[in-house]
C-alpha positions as CSV (number, residue, x, y, z in Angstrom):
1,X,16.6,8.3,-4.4
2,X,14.5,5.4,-5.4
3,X,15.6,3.5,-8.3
4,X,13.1,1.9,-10.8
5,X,13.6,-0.9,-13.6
6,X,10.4,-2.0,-15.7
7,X,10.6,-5.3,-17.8
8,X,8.0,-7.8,-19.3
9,X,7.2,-6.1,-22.5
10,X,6.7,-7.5,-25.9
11,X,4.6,-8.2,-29.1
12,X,1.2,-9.9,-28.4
13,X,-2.0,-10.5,-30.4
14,X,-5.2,-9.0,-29.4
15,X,-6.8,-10.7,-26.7
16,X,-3.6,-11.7,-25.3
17,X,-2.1,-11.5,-21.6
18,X,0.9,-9.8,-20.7
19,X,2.5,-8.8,-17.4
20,X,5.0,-6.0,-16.5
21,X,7.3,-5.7,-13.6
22,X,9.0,-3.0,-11.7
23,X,11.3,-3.6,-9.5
24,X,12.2,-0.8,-6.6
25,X,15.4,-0.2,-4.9
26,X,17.5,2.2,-3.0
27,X,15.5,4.4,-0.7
28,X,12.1,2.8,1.3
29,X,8.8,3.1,-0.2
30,X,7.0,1.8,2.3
31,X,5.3,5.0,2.4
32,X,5.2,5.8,-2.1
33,X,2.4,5.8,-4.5
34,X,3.5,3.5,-7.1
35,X,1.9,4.1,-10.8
36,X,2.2,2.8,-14.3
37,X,1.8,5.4,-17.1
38,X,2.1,4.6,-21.0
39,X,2.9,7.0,-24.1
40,X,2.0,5.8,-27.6
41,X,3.4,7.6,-30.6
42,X,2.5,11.1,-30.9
43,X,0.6,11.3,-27.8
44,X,1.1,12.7,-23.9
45,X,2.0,10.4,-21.1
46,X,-1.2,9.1,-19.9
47,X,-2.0,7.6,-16.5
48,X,-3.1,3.8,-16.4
49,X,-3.3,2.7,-12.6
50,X,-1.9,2.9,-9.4
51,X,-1.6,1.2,-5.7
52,X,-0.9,3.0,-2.4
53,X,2.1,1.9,-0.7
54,X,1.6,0.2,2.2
55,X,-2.7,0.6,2.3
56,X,-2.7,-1.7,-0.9
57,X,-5.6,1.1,-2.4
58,X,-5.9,1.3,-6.6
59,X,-6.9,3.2,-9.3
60,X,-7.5,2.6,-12.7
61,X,-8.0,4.5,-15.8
62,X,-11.6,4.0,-17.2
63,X,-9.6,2.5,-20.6
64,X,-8.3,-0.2,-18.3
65,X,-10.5,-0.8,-16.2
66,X,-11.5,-4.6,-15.7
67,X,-8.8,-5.5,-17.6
68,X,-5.5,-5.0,-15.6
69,X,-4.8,-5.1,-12.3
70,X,-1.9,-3.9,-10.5
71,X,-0.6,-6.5,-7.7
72,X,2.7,-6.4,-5.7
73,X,5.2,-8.6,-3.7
74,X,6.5,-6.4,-0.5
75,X,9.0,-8.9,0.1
76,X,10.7,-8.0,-3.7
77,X,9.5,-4.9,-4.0
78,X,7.7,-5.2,-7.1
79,X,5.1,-4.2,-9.1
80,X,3.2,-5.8,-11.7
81,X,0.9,-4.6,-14.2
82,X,-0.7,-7.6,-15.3
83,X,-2.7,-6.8,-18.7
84,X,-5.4,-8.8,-20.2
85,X,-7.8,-8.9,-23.2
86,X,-5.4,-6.3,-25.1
87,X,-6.5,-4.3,-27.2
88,X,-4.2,-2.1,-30.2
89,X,-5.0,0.8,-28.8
90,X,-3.2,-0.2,-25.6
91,X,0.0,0.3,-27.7
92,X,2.4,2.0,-26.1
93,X,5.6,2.3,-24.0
94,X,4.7,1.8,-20.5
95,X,6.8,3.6,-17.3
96,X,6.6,2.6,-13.9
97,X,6.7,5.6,-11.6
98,X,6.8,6.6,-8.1
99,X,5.6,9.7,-5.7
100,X,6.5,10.2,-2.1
101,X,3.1,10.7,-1.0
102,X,0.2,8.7,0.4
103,X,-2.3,10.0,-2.2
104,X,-2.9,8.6,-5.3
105,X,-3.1,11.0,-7.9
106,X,-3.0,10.7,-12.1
107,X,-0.9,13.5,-13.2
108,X,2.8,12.4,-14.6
109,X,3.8,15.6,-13.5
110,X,3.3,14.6,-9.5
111,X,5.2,11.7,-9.5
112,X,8.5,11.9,-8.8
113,X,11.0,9.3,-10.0
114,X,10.4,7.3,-13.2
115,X,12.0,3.9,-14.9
116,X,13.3,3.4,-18.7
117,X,10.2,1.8,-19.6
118,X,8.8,-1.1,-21.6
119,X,7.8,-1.3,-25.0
120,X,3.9,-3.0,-25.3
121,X,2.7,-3.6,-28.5
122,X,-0.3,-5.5,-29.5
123,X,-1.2,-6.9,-33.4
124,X,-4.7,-7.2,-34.3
């Protein structure tokens, strides 16, 4: 089992910076895809970006794109999901998730253990 605990969240303007963690524990996941995914009100899960675990390879969405980034400590094992030049539409709670495969892939359905997630939410 792999435990995962998101924090970070929070109210910020548009424009603004914000940066998520998540935090991994129990099993390794040395060899894990790690992935962030957010679902605003009324809409499905949607896939934002994620980092092969140990190659260091990412993906981003195209809505994300050149705005977050996605870097990691091994020696914590965390993830961040560092956000900037928000947007209102990037409104949303945000879930970090893992899958115990090498290939990155951007279907919530394929990953295979998820955290509580974080509540984002940006004024304009």
């Amino acid at each position: 089992q792999v435990q995962l605990v998101e924090s970070g969240g929070g109210l910020v303007q548009a424009g603004g910076s914000l940066r998520l963690s998540c935090v991994a524990s129990g099993r390794t996941f040395r060899s894990y895809v790690m992935g962030w995914f957010r679902q605003a009100p009324g809409k499905e899960r949607e896939f934002v970006a994620a980092i092969n675990w140990p190659g260091g390879s990412t993906y981003y969405a195209a809505s994300v794109r050149g705005r977050f980034t996605i870097p990691r400590d091994n020696g914590k094992n965390t993830m961040y999901l560092q956000m900037n030049s928000l947007k209102p539409e990037d409104t949303a709670v945000y879930y970090c998730a893992a899958r115990a495969s090498w290939t990155v892939v951007t279907g919530a359905s394929d990953y295979d253990y998820w955290g509580q997630g974080t509540q984002v939410t940006v004024s304009s």
